[in-house]
N, C-alpha and C positions, 0 to 999 in steps of 0.2 A: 576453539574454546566452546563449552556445553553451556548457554545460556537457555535453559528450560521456555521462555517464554519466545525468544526466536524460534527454536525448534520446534514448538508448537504452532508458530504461525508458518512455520514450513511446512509442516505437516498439514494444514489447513489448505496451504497453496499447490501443494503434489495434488491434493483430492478433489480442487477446484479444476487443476489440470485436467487431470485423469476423466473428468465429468465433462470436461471442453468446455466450462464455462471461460477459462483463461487460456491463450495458446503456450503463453513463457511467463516465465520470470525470474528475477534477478536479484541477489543482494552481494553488492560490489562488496567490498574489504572483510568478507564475515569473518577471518579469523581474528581483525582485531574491536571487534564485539561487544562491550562486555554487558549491555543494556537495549532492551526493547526499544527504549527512547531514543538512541541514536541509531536504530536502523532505519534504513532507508529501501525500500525494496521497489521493483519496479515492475510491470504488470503488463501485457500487450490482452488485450480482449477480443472475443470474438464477437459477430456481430447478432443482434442490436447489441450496440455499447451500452446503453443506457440500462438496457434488462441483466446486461453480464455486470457491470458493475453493480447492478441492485444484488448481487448475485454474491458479488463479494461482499457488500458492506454486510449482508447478512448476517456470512459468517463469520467474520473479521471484525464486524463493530462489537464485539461485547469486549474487546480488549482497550485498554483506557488510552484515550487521546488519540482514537482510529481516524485517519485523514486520507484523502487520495482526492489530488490533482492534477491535470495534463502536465507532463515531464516538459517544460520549455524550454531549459536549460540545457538537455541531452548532452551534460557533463561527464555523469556517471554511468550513463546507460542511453540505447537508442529506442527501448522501449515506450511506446507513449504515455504510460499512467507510470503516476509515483506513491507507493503509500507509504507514511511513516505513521509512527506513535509519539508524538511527541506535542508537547502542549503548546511549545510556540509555533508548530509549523499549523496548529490545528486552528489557532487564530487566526494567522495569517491566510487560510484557505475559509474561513468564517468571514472574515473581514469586508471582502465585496458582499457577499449577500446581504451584511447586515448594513452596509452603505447605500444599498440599492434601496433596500426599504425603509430609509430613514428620512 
């Protein structure tokens, strides 16, 4: 299925490849799709983590609800980062920080 705003962040994520800021990544069920909000993608980084991920929120945070967490659950993937778009999972990944400082 042609969901413009997936495709676009795949396209985002080949170019972060191809640059070796990321080594892989993944979005399990893409054919059944039909919204940014329910993707879930997954992301293995090269090292420093911390500079390769600054690397993707770059260019990935101007799309709304940009999140990425360690993958704990290694349900859907064995990759170790997970990023979604999506407003609840972007709380839930806010959540400690804003506990830590409260």
């Amino acid at each position: 299925m042609y969901v413009k705003d997936i495709n676009d962040v795949k396209a985002q994520l080949n170019n972060l490849q191809s640059q070796g800021t990321i080594s892989a990544w993944a979005l399990p069920y893409e054919n059944l799709l039909t919204r940014l909000s329910a993707a879930i993608f997954f992301i293995s980084v090269d090292e420093p983590v911390d500079e390769s991920l600054e690397a993707v929120r770059a260019v990935l945070g101007s799309f709304p609800h940009y999140g990425v967490r360690p993958n704990a659950e290694k349900r859907l993937s064995d990759l170790p980062f997970r990023i979604t778009f999506n407003e609840e999972e972007l709380i839930k990944i806010m959540a400690p920080a804003t506990e830590a400082t409260s």
